[in-house]
VOBA-1610 file (N, C-alpha, C; in pm, whole numbers, padded with zeros to 5 digits, always signed):
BEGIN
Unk+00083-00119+00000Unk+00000+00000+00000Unk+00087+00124+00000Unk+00075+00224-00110Unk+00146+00329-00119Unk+00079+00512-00043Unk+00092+00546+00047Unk+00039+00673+00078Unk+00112+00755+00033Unk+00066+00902+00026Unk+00065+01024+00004Unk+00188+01043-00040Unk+00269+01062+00053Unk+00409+01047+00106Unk+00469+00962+00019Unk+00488+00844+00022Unk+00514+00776-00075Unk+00463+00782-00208Unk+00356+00801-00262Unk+00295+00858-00388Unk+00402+00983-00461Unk+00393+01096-00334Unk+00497+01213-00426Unk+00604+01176-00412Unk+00676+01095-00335Unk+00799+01041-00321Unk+00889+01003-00484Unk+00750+00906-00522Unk+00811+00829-00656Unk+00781+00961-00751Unk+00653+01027-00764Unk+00631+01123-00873Unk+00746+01175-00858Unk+00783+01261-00738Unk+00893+01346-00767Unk+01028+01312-00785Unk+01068+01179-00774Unk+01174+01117-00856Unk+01178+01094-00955Unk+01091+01021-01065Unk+01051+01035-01163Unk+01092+01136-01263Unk+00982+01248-01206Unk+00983+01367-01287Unk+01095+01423-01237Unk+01182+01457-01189Unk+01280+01565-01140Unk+01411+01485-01100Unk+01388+01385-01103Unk+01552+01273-01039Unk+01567+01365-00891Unk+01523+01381-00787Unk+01525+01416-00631Unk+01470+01364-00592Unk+01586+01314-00489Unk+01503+01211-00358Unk+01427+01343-00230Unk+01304+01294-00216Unk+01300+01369-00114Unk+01268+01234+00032Unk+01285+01267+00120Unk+01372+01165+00235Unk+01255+01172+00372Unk+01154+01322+00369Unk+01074+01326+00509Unk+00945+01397+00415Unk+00848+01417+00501Unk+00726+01512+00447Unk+00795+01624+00481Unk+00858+01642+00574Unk+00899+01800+00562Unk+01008+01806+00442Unk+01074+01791+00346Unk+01081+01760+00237Unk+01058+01819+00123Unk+00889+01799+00120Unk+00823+01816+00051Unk+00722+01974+00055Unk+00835+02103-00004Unk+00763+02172+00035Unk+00660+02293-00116Unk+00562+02286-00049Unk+00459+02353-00146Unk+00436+02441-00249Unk+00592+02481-00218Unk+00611+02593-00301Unk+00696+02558-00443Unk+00752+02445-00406Unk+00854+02355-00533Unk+00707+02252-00593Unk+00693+02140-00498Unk+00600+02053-00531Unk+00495+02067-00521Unk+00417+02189-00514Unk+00271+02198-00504Unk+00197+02164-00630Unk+00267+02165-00729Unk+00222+02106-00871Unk+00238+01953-00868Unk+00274+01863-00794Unk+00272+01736-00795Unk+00196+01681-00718Unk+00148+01745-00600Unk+00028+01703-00515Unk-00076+01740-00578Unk-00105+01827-00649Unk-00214+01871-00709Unk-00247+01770-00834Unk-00180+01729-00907Unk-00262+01680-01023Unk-00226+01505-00975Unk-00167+01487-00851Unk-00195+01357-00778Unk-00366+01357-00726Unk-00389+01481-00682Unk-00566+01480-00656Unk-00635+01480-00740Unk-00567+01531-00888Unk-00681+01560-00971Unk-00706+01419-01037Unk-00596+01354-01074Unk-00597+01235-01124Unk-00669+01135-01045Unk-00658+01097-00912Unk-00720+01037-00819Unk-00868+01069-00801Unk-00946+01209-00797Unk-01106+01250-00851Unk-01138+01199-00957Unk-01051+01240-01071Unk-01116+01275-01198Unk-01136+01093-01242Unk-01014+00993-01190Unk-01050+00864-01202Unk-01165+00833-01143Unk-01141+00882-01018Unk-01265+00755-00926Unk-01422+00804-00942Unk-01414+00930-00999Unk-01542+00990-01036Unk-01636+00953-01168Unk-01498+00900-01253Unk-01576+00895-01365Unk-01580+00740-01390Unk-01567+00639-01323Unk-01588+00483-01339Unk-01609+00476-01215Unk-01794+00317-01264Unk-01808+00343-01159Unk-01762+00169-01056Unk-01682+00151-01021Unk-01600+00035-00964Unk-01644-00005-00884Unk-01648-00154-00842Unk-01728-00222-00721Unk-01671-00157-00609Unk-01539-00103-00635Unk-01533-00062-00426Unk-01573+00075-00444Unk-01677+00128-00520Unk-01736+00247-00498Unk-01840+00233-00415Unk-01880+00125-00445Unk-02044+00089-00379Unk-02025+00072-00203Unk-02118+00160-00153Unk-02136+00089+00008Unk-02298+00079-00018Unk-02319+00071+00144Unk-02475+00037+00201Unk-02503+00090+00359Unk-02576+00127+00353Unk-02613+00200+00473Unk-02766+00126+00482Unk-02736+00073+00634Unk-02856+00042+00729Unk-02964+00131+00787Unk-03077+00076+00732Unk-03175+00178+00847Unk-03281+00092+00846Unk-03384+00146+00914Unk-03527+00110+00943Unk-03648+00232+00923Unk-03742+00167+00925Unk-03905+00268+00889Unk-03955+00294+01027Unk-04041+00390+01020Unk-04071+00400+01167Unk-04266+00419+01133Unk-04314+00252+01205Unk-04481+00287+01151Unk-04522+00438+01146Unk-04603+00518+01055Unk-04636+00588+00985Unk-04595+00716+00925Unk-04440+00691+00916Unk-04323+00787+00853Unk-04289+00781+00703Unk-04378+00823+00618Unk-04295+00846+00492Unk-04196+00879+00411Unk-04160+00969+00486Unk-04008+01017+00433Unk-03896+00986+00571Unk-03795+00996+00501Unk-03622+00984+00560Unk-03504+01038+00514Unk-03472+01104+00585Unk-03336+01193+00570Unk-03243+01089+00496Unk-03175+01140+00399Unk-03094+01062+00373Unk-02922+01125+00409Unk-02875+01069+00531Unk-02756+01147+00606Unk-02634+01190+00529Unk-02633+01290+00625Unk-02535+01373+00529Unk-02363+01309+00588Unk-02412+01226+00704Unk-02248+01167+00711Unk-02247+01027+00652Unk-02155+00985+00580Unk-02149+00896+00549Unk-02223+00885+00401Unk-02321+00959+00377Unk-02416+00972+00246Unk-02355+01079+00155Unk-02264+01079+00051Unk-02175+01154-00051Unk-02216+01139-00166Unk-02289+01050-00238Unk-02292+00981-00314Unk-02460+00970-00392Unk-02465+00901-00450Unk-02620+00870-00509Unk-02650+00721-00499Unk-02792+00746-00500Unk-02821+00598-00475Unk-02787+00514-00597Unk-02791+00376-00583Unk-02765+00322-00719Unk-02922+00309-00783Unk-02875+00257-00899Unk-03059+00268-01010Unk-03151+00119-00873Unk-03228+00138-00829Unk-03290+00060-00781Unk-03239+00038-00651Unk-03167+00078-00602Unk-03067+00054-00485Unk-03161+00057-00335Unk-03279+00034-00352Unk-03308+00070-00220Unk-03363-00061-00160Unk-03363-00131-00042Unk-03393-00269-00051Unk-03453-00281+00076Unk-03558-00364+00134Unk-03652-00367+00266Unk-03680-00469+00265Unk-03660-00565+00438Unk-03673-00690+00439Unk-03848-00701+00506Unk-03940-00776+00426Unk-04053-00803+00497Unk-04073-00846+00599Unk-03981-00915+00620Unk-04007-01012+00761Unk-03868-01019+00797Unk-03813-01066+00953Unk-03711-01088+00980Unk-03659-01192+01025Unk-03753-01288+01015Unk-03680-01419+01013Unk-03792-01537+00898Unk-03743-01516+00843Unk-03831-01689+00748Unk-03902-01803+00783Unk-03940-01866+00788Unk-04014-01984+00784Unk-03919-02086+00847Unk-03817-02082+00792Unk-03644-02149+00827Unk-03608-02138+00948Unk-03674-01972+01024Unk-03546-01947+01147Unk-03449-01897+01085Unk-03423-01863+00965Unk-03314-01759+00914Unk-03306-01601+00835Unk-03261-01544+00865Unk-03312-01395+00849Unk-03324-01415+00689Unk-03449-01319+00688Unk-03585-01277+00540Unk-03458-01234+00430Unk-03491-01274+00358Unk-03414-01177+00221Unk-03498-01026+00199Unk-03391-00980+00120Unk-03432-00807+00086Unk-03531-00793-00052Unk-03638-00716-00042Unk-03658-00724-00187Unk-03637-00618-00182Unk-03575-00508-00366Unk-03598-00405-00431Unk-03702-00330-00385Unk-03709-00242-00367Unk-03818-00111-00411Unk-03854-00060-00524Unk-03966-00048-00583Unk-03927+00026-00752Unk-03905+00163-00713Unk-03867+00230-00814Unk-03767+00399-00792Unk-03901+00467-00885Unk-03988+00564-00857Unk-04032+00645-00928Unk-03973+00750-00920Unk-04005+00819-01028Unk-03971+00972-01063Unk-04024+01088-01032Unk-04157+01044-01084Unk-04273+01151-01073Unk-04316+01154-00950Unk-04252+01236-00852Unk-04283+01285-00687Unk-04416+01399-00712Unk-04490+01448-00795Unk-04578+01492-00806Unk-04683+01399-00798Unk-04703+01324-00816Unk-04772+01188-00860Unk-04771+01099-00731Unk-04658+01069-00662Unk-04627+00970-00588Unk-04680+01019-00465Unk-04755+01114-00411Unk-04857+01107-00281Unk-04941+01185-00334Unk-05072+01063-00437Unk-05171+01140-00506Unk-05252+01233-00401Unk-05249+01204-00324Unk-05343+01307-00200Unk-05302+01389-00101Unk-05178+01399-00114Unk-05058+01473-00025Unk-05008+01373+00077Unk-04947+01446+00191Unk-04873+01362+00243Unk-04977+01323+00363Unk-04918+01253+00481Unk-05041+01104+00546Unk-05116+01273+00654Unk-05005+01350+00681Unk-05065+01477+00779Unk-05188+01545+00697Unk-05176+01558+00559Unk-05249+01663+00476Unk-05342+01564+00452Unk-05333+01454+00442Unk-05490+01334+00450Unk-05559+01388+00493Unk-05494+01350+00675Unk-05586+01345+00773Unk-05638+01483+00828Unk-05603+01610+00724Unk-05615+01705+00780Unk-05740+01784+00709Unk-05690+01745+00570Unk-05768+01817+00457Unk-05904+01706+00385Unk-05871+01595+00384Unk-05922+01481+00293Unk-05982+01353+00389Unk-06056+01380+00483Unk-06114+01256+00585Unk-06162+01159+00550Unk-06204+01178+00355Unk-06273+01088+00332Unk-06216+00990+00223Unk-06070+01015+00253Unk-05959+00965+00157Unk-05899+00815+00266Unk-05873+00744+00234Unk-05798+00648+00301Unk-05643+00660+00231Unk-05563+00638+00312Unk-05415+00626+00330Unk-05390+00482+00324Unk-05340+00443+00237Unk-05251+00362+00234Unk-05149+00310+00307Unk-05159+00208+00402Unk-05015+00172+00533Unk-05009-00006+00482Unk-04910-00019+00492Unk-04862-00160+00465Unk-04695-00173+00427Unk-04635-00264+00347Unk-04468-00308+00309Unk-04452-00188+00217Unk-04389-00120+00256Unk-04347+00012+00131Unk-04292-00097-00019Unk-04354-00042-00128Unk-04292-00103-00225Unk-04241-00015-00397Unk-04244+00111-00343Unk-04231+00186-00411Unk-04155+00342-00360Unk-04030+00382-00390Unk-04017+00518-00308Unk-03991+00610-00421Unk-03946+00728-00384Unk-03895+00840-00461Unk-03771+00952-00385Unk-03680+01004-00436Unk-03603+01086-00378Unk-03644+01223-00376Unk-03632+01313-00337Unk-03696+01420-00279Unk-03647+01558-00208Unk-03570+01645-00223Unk-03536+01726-00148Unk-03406+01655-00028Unk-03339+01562-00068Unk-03238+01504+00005Unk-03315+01414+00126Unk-03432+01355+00053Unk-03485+01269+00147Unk-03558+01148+00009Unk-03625+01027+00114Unk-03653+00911+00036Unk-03814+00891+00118Unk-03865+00864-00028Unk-04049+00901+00019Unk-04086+00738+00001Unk-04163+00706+00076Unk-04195+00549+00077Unk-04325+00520+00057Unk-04373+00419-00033Unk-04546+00443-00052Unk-04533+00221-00086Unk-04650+00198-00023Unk-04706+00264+00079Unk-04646+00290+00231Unk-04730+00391+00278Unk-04658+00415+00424Unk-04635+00304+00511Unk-04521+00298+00570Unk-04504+00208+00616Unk-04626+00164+00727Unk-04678+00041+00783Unk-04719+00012+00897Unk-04658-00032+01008Unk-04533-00077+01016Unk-04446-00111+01112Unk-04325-00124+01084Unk-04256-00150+01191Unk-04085-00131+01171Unk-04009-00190+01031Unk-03971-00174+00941Unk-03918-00312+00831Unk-03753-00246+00833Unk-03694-00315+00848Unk-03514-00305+00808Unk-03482-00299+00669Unk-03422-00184+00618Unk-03392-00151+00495Unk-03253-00105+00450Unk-03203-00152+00328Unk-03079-00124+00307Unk-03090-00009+00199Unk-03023+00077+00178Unk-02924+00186+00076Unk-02835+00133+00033Unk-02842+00119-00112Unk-02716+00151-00186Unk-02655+00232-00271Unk-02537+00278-00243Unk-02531+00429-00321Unk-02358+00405-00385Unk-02352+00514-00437Unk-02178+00511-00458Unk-02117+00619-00403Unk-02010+00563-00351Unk-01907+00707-00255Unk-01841+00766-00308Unk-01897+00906-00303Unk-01769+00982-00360Unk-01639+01036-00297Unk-01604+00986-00177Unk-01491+01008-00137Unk-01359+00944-00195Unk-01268+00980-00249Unk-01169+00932-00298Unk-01023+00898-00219Unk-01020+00961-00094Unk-00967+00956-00036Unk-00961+00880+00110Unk-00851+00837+00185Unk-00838+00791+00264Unk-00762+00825+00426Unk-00808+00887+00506Unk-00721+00932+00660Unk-00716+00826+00736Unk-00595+00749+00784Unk-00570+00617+00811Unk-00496+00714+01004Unk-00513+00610+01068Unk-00526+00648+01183Unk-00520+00458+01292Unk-00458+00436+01359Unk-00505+00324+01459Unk-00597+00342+01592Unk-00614+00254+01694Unk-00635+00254+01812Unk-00533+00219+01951Unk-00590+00304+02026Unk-00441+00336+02125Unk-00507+00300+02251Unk-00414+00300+02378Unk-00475+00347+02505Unk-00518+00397+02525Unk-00624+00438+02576Unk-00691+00558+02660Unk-00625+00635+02801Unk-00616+00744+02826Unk-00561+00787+02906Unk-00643+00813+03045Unk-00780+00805+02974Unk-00859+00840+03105Unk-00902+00690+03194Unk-00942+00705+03335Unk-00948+00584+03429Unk-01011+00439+03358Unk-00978+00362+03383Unk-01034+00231+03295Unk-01151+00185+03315Unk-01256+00262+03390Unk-01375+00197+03400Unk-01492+00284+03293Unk-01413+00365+03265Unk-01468+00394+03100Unk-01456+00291+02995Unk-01344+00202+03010Unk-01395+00105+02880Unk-01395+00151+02771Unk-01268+00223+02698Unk-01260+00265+02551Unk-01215+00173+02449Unk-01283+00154+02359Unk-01230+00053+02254Unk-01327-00105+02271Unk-01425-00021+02369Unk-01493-00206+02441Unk-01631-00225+02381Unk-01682-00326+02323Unk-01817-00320+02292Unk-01886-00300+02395Unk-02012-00241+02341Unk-02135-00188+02442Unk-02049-00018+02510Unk-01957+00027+02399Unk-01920+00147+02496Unk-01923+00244+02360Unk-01929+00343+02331Unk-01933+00408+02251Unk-01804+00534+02239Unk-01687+00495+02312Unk-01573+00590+02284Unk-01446+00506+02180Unk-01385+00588+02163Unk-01259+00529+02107Unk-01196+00614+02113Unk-01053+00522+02139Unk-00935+00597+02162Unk-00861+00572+02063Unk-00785+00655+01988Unk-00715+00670+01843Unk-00620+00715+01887Unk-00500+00700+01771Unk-00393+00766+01807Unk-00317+00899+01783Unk-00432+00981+01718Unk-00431+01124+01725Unk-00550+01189+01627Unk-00602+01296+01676Unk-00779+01372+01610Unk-00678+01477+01527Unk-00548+01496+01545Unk-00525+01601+01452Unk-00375+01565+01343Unk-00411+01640+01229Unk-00206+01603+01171Unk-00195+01720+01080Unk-00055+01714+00992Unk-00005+01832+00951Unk-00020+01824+00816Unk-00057+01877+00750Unk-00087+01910+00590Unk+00064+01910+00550Unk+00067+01929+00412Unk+00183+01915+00322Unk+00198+02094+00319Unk+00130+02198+00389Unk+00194+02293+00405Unk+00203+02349+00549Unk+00227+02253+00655Unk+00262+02273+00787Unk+00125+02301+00836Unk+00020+02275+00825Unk-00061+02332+00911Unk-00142+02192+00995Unk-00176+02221+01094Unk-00242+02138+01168Unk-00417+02132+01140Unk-00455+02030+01118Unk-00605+02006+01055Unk-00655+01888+01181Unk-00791+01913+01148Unk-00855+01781+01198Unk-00842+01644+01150Unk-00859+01546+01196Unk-00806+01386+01150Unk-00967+01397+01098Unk-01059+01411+01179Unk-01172+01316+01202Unk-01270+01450+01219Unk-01380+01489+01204Unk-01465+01612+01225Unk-01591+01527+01282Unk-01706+01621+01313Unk-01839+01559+01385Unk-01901+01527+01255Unk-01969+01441+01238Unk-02045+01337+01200Unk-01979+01235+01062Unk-01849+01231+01089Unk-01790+01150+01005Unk-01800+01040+01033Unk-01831+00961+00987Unk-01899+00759+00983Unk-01702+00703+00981Unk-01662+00658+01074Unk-01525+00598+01098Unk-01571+00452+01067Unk-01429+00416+01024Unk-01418+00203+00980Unk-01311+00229+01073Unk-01352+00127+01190Unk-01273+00047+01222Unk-01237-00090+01236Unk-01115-00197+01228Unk-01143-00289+01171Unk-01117-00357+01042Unk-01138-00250+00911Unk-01211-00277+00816Unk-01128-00397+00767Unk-01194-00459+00670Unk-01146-00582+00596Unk-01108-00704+00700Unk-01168-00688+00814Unk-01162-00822+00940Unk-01349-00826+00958Unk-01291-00903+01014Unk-01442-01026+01104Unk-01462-00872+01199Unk-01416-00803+01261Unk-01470-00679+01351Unk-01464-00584+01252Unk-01482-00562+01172Unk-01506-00434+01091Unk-01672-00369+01139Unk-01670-00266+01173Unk-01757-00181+01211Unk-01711-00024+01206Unk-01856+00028+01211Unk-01857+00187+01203Unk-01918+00239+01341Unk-01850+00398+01301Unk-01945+00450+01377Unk-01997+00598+01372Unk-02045+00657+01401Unk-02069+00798+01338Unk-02016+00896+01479Unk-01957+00987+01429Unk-01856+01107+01569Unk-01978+01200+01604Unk-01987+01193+01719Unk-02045+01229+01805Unk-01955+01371+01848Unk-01857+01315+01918Unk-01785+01461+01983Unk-01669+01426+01955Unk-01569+01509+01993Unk-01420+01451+01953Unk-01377+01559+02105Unk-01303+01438+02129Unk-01189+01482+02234Unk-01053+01503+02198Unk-00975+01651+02146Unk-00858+01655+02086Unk-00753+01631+02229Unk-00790+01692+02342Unk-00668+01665+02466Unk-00635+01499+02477Unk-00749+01419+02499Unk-00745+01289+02508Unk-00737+01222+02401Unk-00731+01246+02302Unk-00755+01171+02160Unk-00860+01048+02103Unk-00967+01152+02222Unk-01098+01021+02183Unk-01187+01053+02123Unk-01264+00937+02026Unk-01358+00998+01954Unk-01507+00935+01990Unk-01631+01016+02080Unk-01716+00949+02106Unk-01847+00953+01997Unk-01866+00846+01977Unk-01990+00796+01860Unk-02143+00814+01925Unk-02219+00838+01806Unk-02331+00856+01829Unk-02430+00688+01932Unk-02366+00553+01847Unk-02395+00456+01932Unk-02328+00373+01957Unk-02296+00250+02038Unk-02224+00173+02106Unk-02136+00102+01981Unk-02067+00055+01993Unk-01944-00030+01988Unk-02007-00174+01981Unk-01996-00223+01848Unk-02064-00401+01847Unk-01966-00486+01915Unk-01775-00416+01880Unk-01687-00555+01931Unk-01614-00460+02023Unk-01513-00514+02046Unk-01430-00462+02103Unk-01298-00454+02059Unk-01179-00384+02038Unk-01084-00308+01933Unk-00941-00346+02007Unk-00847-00441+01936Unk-00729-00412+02017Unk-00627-00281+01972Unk-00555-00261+02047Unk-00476-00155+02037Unk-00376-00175+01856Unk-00419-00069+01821Unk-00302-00091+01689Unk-00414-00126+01583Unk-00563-00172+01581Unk-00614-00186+01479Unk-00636-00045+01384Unk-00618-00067+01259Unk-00709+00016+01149Unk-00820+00086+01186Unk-00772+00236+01215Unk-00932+00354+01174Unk-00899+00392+01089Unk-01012+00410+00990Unk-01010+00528+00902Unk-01112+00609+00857Unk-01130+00715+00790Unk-01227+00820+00782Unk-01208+00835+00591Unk-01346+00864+00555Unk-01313+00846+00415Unk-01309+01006+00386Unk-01226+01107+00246Unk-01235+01246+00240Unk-01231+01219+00061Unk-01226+01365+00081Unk-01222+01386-00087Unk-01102+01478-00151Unk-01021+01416-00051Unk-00836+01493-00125Unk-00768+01435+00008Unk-00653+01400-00096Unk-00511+01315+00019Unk-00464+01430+00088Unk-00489+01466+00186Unk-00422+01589+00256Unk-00277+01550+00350Unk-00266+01427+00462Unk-00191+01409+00559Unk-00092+01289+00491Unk+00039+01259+00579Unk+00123+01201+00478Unk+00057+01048+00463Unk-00026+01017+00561Unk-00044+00882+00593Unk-00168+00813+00544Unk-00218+00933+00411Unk-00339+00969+00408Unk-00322+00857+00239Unk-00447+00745+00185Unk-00371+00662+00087Unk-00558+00660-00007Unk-00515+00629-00158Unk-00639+00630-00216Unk-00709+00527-00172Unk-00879+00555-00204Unk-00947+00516-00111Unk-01004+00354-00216Unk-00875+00297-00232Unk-00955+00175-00328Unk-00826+00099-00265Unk-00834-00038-00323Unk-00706-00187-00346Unk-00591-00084-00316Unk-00508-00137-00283Unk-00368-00099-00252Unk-00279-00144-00429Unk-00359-00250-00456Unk-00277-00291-00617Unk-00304-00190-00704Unk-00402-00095-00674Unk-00421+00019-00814Unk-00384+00134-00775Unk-00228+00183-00665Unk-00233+00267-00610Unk-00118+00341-00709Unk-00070+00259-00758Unk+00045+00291-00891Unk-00070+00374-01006Unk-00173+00383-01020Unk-00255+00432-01118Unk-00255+00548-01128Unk-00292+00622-01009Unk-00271+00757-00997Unk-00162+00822-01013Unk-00037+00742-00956Unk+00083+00777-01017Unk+00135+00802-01149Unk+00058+00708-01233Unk+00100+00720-01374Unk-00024+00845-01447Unk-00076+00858-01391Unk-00219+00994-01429Unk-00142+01054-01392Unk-00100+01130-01252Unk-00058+01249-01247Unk+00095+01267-01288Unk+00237+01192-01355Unk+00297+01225-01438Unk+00254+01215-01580Unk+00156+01156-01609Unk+00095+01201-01797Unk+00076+01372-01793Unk+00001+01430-01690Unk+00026+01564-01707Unk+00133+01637-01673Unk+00231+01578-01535Unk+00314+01647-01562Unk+00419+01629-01641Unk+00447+01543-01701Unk+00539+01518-01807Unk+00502+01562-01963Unk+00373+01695-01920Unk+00316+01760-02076Unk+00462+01771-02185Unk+00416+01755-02300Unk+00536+01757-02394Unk+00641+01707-02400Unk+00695+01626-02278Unk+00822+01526-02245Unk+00773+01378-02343Unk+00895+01347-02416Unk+00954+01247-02455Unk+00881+01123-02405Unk+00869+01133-02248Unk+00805+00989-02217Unk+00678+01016-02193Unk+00610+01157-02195Unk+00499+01158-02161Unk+00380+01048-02222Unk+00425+01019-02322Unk+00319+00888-02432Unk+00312+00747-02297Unk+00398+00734-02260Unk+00448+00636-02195Unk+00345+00618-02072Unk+00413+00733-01967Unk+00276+00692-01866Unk+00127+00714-01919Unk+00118+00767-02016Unk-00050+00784-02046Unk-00090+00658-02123Unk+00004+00540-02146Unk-00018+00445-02189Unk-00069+00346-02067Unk+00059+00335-01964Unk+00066+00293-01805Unk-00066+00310-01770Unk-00104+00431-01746Unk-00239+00487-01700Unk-00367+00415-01755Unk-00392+00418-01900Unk-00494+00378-01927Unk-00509+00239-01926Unk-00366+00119-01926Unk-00399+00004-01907Unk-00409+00006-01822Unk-00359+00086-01638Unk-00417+00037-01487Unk-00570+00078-01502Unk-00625+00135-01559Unk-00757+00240-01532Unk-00837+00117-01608Unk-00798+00059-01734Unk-00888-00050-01791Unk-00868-00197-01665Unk-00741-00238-01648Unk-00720-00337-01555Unk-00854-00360-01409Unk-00822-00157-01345Unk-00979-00162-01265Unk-01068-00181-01284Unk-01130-00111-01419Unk-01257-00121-01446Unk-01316-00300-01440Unk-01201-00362-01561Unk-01216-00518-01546Unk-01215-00603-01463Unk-01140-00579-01356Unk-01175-00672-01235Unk-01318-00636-01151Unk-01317-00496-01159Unk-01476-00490-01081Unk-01562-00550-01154Unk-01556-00533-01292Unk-01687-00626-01356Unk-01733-00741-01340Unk-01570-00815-01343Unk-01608-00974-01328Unk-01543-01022-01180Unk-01568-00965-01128Unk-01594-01023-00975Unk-01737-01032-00891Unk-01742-01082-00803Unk-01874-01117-00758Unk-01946-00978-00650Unk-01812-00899-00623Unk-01870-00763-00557Unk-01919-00679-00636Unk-01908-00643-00747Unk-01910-00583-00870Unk-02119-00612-00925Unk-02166-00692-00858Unk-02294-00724-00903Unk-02396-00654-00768Unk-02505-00662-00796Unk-02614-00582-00730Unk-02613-00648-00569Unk-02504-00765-00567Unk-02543-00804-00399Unk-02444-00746-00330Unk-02337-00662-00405Unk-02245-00660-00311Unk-02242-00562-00141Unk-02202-00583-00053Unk-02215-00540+00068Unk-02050-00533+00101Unk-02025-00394+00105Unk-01889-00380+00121Unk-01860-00315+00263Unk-01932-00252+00340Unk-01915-00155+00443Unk-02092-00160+00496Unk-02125-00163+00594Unk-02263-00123+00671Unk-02241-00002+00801Unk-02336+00042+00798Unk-02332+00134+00899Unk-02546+00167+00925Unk-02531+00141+01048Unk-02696+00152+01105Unk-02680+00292+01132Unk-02844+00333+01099Unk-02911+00413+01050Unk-03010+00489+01150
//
């Protein structure tokens, strides 16, 4: 896996034959043209194909006679996919094993889709209208919300699927806690975590936030404990970050946090896909800077076979199809 740091490391050997040896190194006023079209190349890829590790899913539930739902602004960057919205009827089967999801159909026409207004303007204006309550099987998007018809009648568990537009990655572990131990940081059923720092230094000396309030954190990720959680508060003296709800496992010291963004800012900071396609961006952002150079043909050759290589493995892999479940986070 190549980060930031290492990313301009090779560009700027490459292009310029200089080793540079620290992030302090690397300063903004020489290389600010090599971090820059390292971001642009890294957007302008992950924006415009759309790759199985684009896709997440976000957990939620209906609440009997709620039609609409926020669709959150942490963790939610992205658009839903064509049909992407999915609700389990029942929660356990006939079997004793949890219900499968069906689809929702997606309408368009939100003029149309609460022929009588909404369930308040029914019962307010229209007494002699009946409302519709039962398995929602039809929604619509709406003003940054998702309209459900029919209204729900009771609780049903529903999945989102959308694509992320974060391209980026703020990589971070888990540490001790400093405060008394009967807080329990890092413990399931507790809702703090202790990381090993809320703040770091940009590539032009400045000190930034790691992590901000309502950023959806992976910790875990790619293990059997992979879980989220959404920031609640952040403690910069203590370096803890408390979540909106509890903790499913419990975290040893040194595991994987990370926070997803939309530009590599910190050195430790790495694109937000496979570690095998991290050479891609590298060869994008010397095709531009190597404009009019001799080898410039060269990496824009590099480039477009890693950029076809991605596209092809997401296709024909099994995440790459409408079941895939890459990340959850409750709702």
């Amino acid at each position: 896996m190549s980060n930031y740091f290492e990313l301009l490391q090779d560009i700027i050997m490459t292009e310029n034959s200089i080793v540079v040896n620290s992030w302090s190194d690397i300063v903004p006023e020489i290389y600010g043209n090599e971090a820059q079209e390292l971001n642009n190349c890294l957007q302008d890829t992950w924006l415009n194909f759309n790759y199985a590790y684009r896709q997440r899913e976000i957990n939620m539930s209906t609440v009997a006679g709620q039609y609409n739902y926020d669709l959150p602004a942490a963790g939610f960057t992205g658009k839903i996919k064509q049909d992407g919205l999915l609700i389990q009827p029942v929660t356990i089967n006939m079997l004793g094993q949890p219900a499968r999801y069906q689809r929702l159909i997606f309408s368009e026409n939100t003029e149309q889709f609460w022929q009588y207004g909404t369930p308040q303007q029914v019962a307010n204006n229209s007494p002699n209208v009946t409302t519709t309550y039962g398995l929602p099987r039809y929604y619509c998007v709406y003003n940054n919300q998702v309209l459900l018809k029919p209204i729900p009648d009771k609780v049903y568990n529903m999945i989102c699927l959308y694509y992320c537009r974060n391209w980026a990655l703020s990589n971070g572990t888990v540490t001790i806690s400093p405060l008394p131990p009967f807080i329990f940081p890092n413990q399931a059923g507790q809702n703090i975590l202790a990381v090993d720092r809320t703040q770091d230094t940009d590539i032009y000396g400045n000190t930034q936030p790691l992590y901000n309030v309502g950023d959806v954190v992976y910790i875990d990720n790619n293990t059997a404990l992979v879980e989220t959680g959404v920031i609640q508060v952040i403690d910069t003296v203590n370096s803890l970050l408390v979540f909106v709800g509890n903790l499913t496992f419990s975290h040893a010291v040194g595991a994987a946090v990370s926070v997803e963004r939309q530009a590599l800012t910190f050195q430790t900071d790495t694109p937000n896909c496979d570690a095998a396609f991290h050479n891609t961006f590298k060869y994008g952002a010397l095709s531009a800077l190597l404009y009019g150079a001799s080898n410039q043909k060269n990496y824009i050759d590099y480039y477009n076979r890693a950029v076809g290589n991605m596209v092809n493995e997401s296709r024909s892999t099994q995440e790459g199809t409408q079941s895939c479940r890459i990340t959850r986070h409750t709702w």
